[in-house]
C-alpha positions in Angstrom: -21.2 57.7 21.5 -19.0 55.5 18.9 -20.1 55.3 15.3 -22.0 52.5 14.1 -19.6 50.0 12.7 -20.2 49.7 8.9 -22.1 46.5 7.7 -19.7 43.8 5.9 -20.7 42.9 2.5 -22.6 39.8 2.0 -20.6 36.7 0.9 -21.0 35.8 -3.0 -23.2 33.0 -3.9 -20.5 31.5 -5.1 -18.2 31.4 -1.9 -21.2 30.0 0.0 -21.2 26.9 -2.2 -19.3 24.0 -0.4 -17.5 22.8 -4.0 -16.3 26.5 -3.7 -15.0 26.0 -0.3 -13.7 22.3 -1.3 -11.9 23.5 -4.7 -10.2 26.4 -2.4 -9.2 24.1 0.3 -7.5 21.9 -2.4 -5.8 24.9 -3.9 -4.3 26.4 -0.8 -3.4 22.2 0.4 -2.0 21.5 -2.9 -1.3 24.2 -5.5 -0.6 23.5 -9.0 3.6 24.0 -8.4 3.7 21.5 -5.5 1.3 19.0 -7.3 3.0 18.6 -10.5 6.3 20.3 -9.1 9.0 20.6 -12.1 12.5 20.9 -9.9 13.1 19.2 -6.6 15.7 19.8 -4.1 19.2 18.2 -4.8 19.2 15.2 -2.4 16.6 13.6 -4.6 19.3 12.4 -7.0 20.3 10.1 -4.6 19.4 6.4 -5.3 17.7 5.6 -2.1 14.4 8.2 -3.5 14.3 6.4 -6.8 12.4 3.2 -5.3 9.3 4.8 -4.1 8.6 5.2 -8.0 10.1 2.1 -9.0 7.1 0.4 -6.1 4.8 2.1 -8.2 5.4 1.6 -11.2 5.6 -2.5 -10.7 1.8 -2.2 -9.0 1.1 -0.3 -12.4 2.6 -3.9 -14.0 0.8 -5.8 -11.4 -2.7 -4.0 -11.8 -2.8 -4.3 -15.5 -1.2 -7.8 -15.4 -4.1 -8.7 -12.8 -6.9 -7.3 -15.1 -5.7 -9.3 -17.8 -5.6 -13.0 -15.9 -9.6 -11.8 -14.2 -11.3 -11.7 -17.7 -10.2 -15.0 -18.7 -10.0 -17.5 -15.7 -8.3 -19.9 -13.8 -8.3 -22.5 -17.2 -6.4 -19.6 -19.2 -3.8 -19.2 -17.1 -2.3 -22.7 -16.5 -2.8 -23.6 -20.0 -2.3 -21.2 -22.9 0.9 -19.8 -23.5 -0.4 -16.3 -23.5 -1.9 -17.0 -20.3 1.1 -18.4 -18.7 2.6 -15.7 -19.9 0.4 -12.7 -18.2 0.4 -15.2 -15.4 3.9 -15.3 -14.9 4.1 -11.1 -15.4 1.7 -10.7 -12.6 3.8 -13.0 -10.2 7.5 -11.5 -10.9 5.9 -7.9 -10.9 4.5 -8.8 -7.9 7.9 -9.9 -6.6 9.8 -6.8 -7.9 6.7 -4.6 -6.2 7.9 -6.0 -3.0 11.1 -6.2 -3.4 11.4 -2.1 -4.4 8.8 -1.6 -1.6 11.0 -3.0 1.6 14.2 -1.1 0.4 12.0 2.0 0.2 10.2 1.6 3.7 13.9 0.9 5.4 15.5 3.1 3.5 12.8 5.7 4.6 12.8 4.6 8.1 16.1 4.8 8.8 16.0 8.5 7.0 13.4 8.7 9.8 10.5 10.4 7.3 8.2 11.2 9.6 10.4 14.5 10.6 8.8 18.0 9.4 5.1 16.9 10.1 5.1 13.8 8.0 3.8 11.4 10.5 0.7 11.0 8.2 2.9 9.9 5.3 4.7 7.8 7.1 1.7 5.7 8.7 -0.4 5.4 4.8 2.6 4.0 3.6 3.1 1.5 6.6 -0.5 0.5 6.2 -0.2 0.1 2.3 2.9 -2.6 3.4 0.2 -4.4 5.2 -2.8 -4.4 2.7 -0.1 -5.2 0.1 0.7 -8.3 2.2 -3.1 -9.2 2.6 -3.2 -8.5 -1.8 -0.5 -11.4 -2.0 -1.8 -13.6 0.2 -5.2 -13.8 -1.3 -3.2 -14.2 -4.4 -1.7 -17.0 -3.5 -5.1 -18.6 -2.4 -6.0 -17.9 -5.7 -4.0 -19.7 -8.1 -6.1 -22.6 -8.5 -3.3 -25.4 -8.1 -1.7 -27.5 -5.3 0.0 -25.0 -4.2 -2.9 -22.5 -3.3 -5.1 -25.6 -1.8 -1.9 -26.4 0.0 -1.7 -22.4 1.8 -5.2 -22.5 1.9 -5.3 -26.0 4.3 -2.5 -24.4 5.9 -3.7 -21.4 6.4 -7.3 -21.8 8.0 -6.1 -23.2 10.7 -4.1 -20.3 11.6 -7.1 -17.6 11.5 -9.7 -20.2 13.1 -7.4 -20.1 15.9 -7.6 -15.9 16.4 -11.5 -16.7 15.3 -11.4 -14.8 12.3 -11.6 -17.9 10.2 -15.7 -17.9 9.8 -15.5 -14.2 7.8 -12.6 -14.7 6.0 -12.8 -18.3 4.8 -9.4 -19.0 2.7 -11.2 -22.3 1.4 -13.8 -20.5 -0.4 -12.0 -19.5 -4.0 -14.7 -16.9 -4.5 -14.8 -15.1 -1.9 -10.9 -14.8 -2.0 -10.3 -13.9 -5.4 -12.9 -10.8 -5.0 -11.1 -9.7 -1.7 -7.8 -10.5 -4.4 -9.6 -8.5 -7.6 -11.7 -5.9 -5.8 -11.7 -5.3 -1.9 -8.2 -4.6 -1.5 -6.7 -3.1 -4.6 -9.4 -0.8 -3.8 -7.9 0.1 -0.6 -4.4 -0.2 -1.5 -4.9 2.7 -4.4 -6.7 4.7 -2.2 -3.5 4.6 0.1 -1.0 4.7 -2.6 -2.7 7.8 -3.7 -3.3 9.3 -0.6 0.8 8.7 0.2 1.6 10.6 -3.1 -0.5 13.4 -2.0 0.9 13.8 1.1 4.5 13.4 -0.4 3.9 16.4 -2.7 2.0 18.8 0.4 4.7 18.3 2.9 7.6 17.5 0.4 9.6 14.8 0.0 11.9 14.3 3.4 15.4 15.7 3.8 18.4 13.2 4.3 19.6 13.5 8.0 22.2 15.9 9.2 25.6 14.6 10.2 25.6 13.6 14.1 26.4 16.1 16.3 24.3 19.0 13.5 20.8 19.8 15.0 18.1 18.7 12.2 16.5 22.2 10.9 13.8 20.0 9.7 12.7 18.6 12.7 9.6 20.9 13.7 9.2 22.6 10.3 7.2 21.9 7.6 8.1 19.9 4.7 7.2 22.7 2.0 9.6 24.7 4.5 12.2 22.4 4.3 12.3 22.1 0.5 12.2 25.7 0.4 15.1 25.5 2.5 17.1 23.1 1.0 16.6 24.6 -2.4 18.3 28.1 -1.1 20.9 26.4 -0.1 21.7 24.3 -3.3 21.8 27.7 -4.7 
């Protein structure tokens, strides 16, 4: 006859809470050292990982730029000099914002970044390209000049033809400019921050070997791979 097997301990009250759970699910996914890291491998001194924080940082310019030209109006804007001003700010940070954002999704596609399980960071950035796109557009629509009437005429016709011209009316200046204010800059910095994230739990990705080399990053993780390339900078 085998002893009775001795009874485990009961769990603490604490453990049993689910923000306990959460806040240890957070640790072990992103621990202090890989959120706010303070070395990275030696690849990053390349140029082509400096424009992922140059995108960024022109939103940063955009955002603030935006808030500025949404508390005053359409009248602001096109005629006080301040307001040209902040109106011109928000259109050439929106330029640059694009312009840093293509060279960093080629040059990361051609670095193929979805290697060492960052298929996930690959796709929120893709999708941010595409709300981004949606953000200009509706900024466009709302400029309140010839210009946006003339995208807007253009336009309609275009989405009535796919039948999606009835919800998303690009006549209607209200109903654009909060999809432009609200809507999706909400769902752009939710993706932008959910990228970042996911940059700093798998790592930022690994140039490619030379052809011919097999790619040790290939079915590893990304914390593995830094780990990796950091030995062998040493």
């Amino acid at each position: 006859m085998s002893a009775p097997e001795p009874a485990r301990p009961p769990a603490s009250p604490e453990k049993q809470m689910w923000t306990a759970r959460l806040r240890g699910a957070a640790l072990r996914a992103l621990p202090p050292e890989r959120l706010i890291p303070d070395r990275q491998p030696s690849y990053v001194s390349s140029w082509i990982y400096v424009f992922g924080v140059l995108t960024i940082a022109a939103l940063l310019v955009v955002v603030a730029s935006g808030i500025v030209l949404s508390l005053f109006g359409p009248t602001w804007w096109h005629t006080s000099k301040v307001g040209l001003f902040f109106n011109g700010t928000h259109l050439w940070s929106v330029e640059l914002f694009f312009f840093f954002m293509v060279i960093h999704l080629w040059g990361k596609f051609l670095m193929a970044a979805w290697r060492g399980k960052r298929a996930l960071t690959w796709i929120t950035g893709a999708v941010a390209f595409v709300v981004s796109i949606g953000a200009a557009f509706t900024g466009y629509l709302s400029q309140q000049n010839f210009a946006s009437q003339w995208i807007a005429s253009e336009g309609k016709d275009g989405l009535n033809s796919v039948g999606v011209g009835a919800f998303f009316n690009v006549l209607n200046f209200g109903q654009m400019f909060m999809w432009h204010i609200l809507l999706l800059p909400v769902g752009l910095g939710i993706l932008v921050i959910l990228h970042v994230l996911l940059v700093r739990h798998r790592g930022v990705v690994p140039p490619l070997p030379p052809r011919g080399v097999p790619d040790p990053y290939a079915e590893e993780s990304g914390h593995a791979a830094d780990q990796r390339s950091k030995e062998s900078a040493r």
